[in-house]
N, CA, C and O atoms as CSV, one atom per row, in Angstrom:
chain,resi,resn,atom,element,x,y,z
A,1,UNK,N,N,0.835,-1.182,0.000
A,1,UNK,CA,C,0.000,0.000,0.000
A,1,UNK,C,C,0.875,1.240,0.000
A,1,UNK,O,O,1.888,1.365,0.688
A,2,UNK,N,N,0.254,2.388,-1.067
A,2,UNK,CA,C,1.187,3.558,-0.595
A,2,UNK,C,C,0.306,4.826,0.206
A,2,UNK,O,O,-0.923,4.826,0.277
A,3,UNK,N,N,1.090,5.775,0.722
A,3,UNK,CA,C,0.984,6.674,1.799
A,3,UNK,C,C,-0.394,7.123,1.022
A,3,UNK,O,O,-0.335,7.237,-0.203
A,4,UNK,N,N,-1.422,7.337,1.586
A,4,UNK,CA,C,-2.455,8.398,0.918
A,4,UNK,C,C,-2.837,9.653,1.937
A,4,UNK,O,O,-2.795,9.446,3.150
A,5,UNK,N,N,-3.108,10.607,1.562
A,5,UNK,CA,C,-3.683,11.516,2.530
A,5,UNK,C,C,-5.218,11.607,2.711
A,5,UNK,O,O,-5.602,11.990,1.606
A,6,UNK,N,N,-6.041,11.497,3.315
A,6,UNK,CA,C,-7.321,11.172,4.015
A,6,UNK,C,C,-7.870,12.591,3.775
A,6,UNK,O,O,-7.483,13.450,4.568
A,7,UNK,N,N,-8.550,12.888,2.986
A,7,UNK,CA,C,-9.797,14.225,3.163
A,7,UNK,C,C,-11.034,13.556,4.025
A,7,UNK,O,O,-11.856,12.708,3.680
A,8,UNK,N,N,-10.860,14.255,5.279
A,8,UNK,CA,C,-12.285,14.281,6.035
A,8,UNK,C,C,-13.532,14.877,4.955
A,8,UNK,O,O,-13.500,15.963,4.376
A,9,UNK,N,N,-14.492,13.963,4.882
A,9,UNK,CA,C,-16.065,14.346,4.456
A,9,UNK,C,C,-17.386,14.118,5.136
A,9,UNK,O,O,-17.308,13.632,6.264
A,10,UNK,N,N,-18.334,14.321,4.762
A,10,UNK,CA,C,-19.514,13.915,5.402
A,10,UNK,C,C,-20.323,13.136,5.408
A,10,UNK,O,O,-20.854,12.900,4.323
A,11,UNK,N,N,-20.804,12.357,6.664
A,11,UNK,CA,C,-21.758,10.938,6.648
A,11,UNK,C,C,-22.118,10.564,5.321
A,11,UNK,O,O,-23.176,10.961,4.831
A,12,UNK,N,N,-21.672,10.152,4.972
A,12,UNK,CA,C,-22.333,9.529,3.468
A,12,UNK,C,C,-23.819,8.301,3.675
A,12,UNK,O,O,-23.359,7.208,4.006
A,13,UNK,N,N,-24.816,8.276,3.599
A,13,UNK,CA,C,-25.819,7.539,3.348
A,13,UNK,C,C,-26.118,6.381,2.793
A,13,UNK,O,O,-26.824,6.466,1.788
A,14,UNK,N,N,-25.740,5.114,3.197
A,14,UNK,CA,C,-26.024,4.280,2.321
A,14,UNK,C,C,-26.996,3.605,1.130
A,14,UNK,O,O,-27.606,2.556,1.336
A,15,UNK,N,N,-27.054,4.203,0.090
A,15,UNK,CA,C,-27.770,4.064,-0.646
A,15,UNK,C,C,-27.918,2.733,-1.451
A,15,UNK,O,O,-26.930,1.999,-1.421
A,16,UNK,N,N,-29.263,2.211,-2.338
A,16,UNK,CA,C,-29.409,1.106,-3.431
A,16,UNK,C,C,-29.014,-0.065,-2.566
A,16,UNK,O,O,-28.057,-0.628,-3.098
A,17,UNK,N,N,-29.374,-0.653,-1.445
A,17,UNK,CA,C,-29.530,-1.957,-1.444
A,17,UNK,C,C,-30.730,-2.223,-0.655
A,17,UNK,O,O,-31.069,-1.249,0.016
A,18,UNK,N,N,-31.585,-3.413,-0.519
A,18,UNK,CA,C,-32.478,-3.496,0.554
A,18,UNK,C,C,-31.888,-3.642,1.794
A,18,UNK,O,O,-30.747,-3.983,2.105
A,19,UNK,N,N,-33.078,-3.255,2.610
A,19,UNK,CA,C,-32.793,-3.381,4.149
A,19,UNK,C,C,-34.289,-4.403,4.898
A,19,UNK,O,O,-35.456,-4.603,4.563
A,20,UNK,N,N,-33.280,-4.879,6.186
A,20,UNK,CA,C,-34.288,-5.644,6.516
A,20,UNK,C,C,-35.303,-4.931,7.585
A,20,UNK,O,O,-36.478,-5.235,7.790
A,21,UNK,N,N,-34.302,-3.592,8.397
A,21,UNK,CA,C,-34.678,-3.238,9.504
A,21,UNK,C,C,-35.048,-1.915,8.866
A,21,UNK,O,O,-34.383,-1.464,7.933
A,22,UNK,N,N,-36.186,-1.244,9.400
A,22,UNK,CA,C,-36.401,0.121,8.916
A,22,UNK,C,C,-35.162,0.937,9.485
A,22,UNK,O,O,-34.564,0.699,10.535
A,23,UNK,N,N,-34.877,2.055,8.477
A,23,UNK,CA,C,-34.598,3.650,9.314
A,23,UNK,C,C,-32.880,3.854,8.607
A,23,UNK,O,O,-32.175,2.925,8.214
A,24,UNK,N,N,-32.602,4.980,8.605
A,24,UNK,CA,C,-31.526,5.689,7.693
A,24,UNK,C,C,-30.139,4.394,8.098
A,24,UNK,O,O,-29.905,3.750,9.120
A,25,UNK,N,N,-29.566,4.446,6.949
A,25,UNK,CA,C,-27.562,3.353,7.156
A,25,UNK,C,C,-27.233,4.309,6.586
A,25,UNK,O,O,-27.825,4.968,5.732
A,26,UNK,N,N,-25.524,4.520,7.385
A,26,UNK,CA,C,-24.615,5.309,7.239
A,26,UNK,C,C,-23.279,4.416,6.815
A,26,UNK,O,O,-23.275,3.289,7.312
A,27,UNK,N,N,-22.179,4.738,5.995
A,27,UNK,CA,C,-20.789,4.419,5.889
A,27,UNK,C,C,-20.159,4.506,7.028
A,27,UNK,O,O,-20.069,5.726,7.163
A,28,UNK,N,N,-19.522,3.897,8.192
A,28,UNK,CA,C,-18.840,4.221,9.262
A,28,UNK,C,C,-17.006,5.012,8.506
A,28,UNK,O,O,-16.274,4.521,7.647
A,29,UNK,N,N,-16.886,5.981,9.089
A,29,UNK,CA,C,-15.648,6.433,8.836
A,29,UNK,C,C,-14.877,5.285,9.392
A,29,UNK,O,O,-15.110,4.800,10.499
A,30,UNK,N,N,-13.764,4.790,8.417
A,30,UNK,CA,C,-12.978,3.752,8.318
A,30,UNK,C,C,-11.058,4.698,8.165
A,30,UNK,O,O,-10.576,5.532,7.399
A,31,UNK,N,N,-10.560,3.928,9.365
A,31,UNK,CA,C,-9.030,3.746,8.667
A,31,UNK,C,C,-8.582,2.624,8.513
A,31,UNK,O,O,-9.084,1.690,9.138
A,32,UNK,N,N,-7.409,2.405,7.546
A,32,UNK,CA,C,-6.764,1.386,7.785
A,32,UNK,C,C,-5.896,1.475,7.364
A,32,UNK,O,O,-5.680,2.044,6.294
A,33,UNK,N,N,-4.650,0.636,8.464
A,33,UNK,CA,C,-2.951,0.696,8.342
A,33,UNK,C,C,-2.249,-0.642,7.897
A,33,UNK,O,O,-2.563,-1.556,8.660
A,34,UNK,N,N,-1.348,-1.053,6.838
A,34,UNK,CA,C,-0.955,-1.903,6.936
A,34,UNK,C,C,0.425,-1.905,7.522
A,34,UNK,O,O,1.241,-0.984,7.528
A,35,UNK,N,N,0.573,-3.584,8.204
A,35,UNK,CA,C,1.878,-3.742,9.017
A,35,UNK,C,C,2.255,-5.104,8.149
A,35,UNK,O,O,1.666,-5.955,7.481
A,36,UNK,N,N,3.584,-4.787,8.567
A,36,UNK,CA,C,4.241,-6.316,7.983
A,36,UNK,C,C,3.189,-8.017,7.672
A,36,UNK,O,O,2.909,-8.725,6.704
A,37,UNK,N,N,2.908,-8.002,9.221
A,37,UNK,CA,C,1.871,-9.307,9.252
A,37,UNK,C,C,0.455,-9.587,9.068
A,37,UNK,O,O,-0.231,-10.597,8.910
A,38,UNK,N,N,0.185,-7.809,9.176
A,38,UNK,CA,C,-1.297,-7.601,9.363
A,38,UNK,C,C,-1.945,-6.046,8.580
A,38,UNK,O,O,-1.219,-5.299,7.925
A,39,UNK,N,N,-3.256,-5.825,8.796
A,39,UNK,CA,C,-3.818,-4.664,8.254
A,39,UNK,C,C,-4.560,-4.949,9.533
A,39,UNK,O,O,-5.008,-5.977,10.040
A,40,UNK,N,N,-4.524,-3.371,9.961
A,40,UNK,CA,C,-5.310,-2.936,10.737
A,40,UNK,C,C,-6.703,-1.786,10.590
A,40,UNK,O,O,-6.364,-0.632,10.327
A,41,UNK,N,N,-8.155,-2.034,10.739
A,41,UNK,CA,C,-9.089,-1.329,10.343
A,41,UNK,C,C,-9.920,-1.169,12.060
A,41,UNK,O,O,-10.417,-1.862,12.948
A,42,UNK,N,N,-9.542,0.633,11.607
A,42,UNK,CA,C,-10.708,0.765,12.719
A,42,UNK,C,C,-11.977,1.523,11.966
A,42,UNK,O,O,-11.735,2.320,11.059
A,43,UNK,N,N,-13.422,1.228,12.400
A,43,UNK,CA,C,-14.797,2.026,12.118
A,43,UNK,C,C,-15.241,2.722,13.001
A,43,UNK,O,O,-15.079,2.369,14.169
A,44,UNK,N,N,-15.788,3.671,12.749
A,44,UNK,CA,C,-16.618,4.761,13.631
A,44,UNK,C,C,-17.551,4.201,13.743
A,44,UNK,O,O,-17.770,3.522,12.739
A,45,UNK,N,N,-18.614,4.071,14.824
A,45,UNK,CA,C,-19.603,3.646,14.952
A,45,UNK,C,C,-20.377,4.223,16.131
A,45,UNK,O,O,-21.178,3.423,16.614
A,46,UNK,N,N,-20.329,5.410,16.701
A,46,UNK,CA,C,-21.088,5.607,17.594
A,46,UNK,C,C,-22.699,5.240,17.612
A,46,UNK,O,O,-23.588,5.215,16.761
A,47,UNK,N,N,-22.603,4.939,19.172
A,47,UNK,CA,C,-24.658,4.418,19.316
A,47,UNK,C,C,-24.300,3.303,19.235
A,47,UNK,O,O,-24.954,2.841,20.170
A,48,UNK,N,N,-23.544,2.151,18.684
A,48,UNK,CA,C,-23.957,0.642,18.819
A,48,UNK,C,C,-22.818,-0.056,19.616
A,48,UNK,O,O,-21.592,-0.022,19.731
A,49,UNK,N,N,-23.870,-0.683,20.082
A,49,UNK,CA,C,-23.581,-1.429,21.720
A,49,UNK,C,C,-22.256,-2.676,20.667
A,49,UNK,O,O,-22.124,-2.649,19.443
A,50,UNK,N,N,-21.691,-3.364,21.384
A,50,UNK,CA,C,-21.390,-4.726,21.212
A,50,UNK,C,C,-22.269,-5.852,20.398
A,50,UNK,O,O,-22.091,-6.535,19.390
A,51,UNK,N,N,-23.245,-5.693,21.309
A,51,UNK,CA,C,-24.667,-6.486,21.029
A,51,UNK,C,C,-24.887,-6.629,19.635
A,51,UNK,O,O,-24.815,-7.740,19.109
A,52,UNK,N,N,-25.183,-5.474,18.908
A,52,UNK,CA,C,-25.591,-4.382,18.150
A,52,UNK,C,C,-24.916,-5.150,16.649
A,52,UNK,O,O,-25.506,-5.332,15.585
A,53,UNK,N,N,-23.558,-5.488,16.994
A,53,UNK,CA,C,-22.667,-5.210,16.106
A,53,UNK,C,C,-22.304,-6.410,15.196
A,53,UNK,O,O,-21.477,-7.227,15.602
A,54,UNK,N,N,-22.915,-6.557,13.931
A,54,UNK,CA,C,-22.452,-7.609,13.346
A,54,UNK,C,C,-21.480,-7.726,12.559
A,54,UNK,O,O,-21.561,-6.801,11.751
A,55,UNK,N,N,-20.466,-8.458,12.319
A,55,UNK,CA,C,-19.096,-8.526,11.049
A,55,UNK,C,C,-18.710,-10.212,10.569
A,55,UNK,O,O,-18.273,-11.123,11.273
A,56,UNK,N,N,-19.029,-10.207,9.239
A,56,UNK,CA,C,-19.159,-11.225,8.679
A,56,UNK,C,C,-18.320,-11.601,7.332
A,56,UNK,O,O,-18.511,-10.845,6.379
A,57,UNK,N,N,-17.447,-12.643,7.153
A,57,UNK,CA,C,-17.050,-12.961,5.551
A,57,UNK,C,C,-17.371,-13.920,5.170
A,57,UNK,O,O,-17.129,-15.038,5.626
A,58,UNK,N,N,-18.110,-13.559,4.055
A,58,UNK,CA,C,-18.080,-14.398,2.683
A,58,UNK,C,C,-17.441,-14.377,1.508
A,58,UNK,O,O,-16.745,-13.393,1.253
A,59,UNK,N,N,-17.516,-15.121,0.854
A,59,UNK,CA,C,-16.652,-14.744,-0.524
A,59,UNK,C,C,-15.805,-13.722,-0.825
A,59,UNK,O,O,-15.852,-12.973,-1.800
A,60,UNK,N,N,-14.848,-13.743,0.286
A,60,UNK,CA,C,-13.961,-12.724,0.595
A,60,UNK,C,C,-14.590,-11.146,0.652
A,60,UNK,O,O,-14.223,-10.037,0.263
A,61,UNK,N,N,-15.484,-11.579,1.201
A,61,UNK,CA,C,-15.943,-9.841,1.555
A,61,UNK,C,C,-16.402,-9.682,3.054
A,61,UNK,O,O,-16.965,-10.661,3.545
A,62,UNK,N,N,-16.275,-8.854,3.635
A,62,UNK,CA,C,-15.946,-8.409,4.808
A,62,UNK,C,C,-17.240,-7.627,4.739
A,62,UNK,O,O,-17.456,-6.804,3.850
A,63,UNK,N,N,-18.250,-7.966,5.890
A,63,UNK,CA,C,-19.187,-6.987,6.065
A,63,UNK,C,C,-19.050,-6.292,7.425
A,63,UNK,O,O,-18.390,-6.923,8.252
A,64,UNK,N,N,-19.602,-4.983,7.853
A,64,UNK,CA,C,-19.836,-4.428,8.831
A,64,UNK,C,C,-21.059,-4.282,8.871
A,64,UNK,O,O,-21.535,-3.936,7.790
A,65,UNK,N,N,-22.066,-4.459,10.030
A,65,UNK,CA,C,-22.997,-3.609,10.333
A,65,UNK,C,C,-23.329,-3.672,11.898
A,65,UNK,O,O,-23.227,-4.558,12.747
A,66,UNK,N,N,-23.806,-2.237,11.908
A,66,UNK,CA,C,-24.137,-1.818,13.560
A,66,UNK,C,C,-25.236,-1.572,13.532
A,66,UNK,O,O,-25.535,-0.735,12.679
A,67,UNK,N,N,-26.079,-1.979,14.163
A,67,UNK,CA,C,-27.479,-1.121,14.383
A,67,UNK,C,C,-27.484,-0.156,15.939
A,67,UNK,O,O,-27.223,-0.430,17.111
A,68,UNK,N,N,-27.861,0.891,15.319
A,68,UNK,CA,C,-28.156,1.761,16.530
A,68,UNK,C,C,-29.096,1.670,17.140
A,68,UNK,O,O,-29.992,1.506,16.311
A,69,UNK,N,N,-29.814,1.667,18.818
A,69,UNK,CA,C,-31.011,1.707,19.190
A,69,UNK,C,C,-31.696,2.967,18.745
A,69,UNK,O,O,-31.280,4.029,19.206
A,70,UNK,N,N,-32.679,2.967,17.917
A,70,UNK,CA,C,-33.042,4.695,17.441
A,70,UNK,C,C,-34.078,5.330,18.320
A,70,UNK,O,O,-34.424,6.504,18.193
A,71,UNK,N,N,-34.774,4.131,19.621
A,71,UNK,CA,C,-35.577,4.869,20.633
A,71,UNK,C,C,-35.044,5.975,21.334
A,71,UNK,O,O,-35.599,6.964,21.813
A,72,UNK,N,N,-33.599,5.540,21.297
A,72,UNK,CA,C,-33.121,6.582,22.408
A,72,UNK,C,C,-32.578,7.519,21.751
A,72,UNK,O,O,-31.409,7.666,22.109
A,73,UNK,N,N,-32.982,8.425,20.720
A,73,UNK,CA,C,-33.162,9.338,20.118
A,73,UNK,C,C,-34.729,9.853,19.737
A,73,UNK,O,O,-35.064,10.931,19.246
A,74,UNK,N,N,-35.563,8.714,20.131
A,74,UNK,CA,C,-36.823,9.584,19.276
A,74,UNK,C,C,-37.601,10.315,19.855
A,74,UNK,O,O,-38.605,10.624,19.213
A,75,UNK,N,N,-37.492,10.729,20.902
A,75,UNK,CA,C,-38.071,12.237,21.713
A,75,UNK,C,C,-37.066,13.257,22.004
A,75,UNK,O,O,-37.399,14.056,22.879
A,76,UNK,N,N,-36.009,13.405,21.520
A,76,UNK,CA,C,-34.860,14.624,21.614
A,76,UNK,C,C,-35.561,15.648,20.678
A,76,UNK,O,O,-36.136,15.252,19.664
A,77,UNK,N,N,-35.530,16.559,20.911
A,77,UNK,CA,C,-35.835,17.694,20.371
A,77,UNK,C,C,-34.512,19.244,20.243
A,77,UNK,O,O,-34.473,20.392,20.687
A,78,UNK,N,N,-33.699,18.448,19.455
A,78,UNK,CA,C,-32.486,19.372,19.505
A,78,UNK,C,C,-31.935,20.456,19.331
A,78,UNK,O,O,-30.997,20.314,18.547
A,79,UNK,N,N,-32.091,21.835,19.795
A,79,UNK,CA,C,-31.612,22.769,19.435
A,79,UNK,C,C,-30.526,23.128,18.352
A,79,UNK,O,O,-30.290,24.309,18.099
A,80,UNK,N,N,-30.028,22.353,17.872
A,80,UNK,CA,C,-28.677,22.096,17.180
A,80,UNK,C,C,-28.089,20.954,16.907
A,80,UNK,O,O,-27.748,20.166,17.789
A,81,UNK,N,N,-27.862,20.698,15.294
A,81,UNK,CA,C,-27.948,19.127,15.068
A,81,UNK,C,C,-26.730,18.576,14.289
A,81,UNK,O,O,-27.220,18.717,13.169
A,82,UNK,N,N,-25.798,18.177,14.108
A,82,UNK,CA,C,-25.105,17.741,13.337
A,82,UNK,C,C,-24.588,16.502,12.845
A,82,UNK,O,O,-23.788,16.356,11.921
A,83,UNK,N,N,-25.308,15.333,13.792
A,83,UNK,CA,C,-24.763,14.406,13.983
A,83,UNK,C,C,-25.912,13.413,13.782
A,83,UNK,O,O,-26.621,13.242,14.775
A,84,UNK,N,N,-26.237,12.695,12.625
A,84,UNK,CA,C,-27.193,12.159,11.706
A,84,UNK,C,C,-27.525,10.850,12.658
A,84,UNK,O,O,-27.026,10.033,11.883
A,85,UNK,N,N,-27.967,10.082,13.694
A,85,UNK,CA,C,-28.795,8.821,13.989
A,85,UNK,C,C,-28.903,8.280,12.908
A,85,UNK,O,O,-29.489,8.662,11.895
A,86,UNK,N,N,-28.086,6.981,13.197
A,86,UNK,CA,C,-29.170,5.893,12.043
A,86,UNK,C,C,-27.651,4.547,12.291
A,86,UNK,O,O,-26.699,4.553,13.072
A,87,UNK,N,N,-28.008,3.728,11.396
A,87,UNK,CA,C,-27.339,2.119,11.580
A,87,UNK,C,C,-26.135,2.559,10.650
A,87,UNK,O,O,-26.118,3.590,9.977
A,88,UNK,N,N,-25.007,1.491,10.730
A,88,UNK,CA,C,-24.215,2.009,9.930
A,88,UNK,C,C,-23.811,0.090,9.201
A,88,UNK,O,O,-23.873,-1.017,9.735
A,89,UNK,N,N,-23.388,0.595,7.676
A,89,UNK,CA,C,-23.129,-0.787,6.519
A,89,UNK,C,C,-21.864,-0.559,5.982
A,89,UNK,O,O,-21.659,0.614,5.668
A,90,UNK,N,N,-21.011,-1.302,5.798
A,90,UNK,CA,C,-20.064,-1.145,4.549
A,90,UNK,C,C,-19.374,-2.593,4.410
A,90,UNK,O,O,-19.705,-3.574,5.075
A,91,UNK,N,N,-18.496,-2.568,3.567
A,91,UNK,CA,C,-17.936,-3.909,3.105
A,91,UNK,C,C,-16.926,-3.440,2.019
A,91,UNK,O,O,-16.762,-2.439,1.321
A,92,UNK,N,N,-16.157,-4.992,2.267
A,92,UNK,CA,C,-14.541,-4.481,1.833
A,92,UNK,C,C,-14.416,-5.445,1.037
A,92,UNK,O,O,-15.161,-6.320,1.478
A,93,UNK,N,N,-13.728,-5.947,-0.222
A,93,UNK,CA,C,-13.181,-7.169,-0.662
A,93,UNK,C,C,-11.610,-6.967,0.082
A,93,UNK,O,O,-10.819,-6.025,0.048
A,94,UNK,N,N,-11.557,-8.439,0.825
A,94,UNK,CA,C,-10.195,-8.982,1.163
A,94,UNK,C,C,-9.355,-9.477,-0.204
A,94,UNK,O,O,-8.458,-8.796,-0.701
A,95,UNK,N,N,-9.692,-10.470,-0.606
A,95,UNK,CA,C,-8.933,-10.977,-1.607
A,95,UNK,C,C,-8.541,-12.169,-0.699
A,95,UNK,O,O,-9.113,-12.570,0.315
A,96,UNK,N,N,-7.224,-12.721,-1.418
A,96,UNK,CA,C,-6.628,-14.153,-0.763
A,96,UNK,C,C,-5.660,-13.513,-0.058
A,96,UNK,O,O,-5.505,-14.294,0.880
A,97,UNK,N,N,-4.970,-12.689,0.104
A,97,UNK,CA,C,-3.740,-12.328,1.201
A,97,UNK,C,C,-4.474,-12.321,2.476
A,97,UNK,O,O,-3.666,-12.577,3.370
A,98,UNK,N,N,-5.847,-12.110,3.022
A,98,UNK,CA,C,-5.726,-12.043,4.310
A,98,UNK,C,C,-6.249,-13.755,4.607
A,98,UNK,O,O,-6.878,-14.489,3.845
A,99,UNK,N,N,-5.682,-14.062,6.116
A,99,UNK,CA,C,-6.099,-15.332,6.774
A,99,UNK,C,C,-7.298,-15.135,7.547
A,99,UNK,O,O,-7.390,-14.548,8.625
A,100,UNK,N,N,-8.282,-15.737,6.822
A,100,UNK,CA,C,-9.566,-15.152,7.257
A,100,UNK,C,C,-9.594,-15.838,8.725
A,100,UNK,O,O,-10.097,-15.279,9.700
A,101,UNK,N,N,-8.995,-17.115,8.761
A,101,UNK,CA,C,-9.272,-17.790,10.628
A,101,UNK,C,C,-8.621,-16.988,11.272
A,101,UNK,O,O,-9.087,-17.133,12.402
A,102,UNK,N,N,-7.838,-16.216,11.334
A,102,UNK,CA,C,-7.402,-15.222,12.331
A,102,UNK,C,C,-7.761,-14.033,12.433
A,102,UNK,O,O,-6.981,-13.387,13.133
A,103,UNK,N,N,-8.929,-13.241,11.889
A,103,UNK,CA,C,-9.723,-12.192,11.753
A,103,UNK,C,C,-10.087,-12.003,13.461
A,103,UNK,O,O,-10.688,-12.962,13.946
A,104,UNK,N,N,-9.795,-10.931,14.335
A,104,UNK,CA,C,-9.934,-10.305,15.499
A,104,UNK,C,C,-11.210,-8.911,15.784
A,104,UNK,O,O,-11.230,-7.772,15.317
A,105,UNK,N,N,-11.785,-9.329,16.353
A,105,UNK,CA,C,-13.083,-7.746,16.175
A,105,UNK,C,C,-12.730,-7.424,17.572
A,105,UNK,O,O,-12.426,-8.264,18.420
A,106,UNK,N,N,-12.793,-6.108,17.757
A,106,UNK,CA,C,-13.174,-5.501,19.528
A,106,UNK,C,C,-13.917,-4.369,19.341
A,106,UNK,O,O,-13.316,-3.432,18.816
A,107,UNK,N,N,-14.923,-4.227,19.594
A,107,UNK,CA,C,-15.745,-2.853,19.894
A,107,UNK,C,C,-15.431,-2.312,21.382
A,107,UNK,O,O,-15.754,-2.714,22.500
A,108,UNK,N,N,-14.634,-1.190,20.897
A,108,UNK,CA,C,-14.680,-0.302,22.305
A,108,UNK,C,C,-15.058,1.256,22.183
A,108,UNK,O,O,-14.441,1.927,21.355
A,109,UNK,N,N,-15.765,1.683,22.750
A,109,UNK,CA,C,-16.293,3.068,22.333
A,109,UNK,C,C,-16.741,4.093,21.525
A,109,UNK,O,O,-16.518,5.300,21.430
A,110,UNK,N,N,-17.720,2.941,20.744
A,110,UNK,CA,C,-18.005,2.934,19.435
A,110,UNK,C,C,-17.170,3.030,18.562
A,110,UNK,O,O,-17.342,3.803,17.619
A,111,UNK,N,N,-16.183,2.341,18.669
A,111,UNK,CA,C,-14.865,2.067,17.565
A,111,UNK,C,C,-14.731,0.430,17.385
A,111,UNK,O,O,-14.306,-0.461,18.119
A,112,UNK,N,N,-15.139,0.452,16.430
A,112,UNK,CA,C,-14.337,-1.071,15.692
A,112,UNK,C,C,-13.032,-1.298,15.145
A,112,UNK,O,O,-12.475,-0.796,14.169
A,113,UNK,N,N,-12.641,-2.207,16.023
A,113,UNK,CA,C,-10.970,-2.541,15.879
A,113,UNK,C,C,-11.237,-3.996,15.363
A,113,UNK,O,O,-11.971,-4.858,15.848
A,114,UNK,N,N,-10.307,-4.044,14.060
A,114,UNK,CA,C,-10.324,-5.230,13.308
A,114,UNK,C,C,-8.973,-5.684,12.801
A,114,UNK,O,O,-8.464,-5.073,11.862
A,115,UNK,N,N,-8.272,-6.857,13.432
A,115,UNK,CA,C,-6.756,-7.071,13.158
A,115,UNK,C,C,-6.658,-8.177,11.893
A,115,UNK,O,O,-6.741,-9.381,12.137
A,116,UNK,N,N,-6.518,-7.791,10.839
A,116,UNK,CA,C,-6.519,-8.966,9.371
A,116,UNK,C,C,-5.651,-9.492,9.702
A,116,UNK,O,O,-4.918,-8.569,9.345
A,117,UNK,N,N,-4.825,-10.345,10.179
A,117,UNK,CA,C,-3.231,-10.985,9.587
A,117,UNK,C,C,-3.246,-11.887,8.205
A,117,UNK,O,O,-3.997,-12.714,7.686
A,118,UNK,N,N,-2.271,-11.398,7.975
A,118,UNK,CA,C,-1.665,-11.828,5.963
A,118,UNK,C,C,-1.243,-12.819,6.249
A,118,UNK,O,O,-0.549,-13.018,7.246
A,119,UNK,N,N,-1.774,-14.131,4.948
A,119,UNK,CA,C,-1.356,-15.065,5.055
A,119,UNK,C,C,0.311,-14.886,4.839
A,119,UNK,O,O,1.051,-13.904,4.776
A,120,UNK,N,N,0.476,-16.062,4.774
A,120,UNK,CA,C,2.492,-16.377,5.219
A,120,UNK,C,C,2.647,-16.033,3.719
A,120,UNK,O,O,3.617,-15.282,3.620
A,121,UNK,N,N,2.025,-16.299,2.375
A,121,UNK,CA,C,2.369,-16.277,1.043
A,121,UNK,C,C,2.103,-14.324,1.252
A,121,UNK,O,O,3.006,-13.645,0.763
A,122,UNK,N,N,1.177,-13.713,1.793
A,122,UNK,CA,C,1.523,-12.163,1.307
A,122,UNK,C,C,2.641,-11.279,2.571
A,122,UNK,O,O,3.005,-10.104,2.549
A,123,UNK,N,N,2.907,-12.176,3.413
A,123,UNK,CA,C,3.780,-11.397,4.788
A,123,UNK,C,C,4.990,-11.005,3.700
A,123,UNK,O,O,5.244,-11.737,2.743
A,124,UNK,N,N,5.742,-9.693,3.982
A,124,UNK,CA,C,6.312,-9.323,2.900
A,124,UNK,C,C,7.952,-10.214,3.508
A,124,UNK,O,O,8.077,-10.408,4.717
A,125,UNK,N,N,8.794,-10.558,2.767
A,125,UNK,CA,C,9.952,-10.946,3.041
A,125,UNK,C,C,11.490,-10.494,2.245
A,125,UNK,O,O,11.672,-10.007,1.129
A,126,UNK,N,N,12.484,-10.883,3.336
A,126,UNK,CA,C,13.349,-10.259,3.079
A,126,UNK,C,C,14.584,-10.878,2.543
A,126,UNK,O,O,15.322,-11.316,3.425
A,127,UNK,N,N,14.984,-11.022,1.369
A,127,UNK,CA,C,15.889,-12.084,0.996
A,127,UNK,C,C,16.825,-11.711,0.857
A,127,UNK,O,O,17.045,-10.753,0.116
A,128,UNK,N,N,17.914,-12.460,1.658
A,128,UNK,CA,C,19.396,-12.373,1.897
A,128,UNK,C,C,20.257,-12.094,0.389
A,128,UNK,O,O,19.914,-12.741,-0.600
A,129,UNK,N,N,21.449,-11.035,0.293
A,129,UNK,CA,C,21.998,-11.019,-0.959
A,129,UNK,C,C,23.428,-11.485,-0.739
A,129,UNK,O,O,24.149,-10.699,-0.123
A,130,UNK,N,N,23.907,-12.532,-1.106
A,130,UNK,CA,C,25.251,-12.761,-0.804
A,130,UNK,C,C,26.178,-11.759,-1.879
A,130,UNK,O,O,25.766,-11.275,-2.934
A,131,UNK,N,N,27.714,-11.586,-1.209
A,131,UNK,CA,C,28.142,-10.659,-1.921
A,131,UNK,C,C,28.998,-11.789,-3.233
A,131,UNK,O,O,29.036,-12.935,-2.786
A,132,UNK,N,N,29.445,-11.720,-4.224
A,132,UNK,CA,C,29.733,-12.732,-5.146
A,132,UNK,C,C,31.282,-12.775,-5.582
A,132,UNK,O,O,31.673,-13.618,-6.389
């Protein structure tokens, strides 16, 4: 991977697919770092519990979704609003470099921490040059 620089933007809406549960999906703001053995992805996810939080692969695709409880928003009456309620979706193609049996999730403070480790064929390596 090379260096990119990140422009912050705004909640993007998930649009064009069905849903099972009523009420607005959002893109969770995503980073991700790669390391020698691994890629590391964290998601934004404020509002969803643990509980809440599903992450799934199939056919090398990586799903996220959180559902937010939206009761505990639906009598606020906010003077000032910026910060959109609703569930959040996205999905990644892995490909074959990551080892999907070692895939790690932790939700802590509405942050999703997700540790990929690369199989042994993409861990990058370093081959000895003898001098001749």
């Amino acid at each position: 991977m090379t260096p990119q620089e990140l422009v912050t933007r705004e909640k993007q809406e998930v649009a064009g697919q069905e849903k099972t549960r009523p009420g607005r999906y959002f893109q969770p703001d995503v980073d991700i770092c790669e390391y020698d053995d691994y890629l590391k992805l964290w998601a934004e996810m404020p509002g969803v519990k643990d509980k809440d939080l599903k992450v799934t692969l199939e056919d090398d695709v990586l799903t996220i979704e959180g559902l937010v409880d939206i009761e505990t928003y639906k009598n606020l009456s906010p003077v000032y609003t910026e910060y959109n309620v609703g569930n959040y979706f996205r999905q990644f193609t892995l490909g074959e470099s990551i080892d999907e049996s070692g895939i790690r999730a932790v939700m802590r403070n509405g942050v999703l921490e997700l540790t990929l480790p690369k199989t042994a064929k993409a861990k990058l390596r370093r081959i000895g040059v003898q001098a001749g």
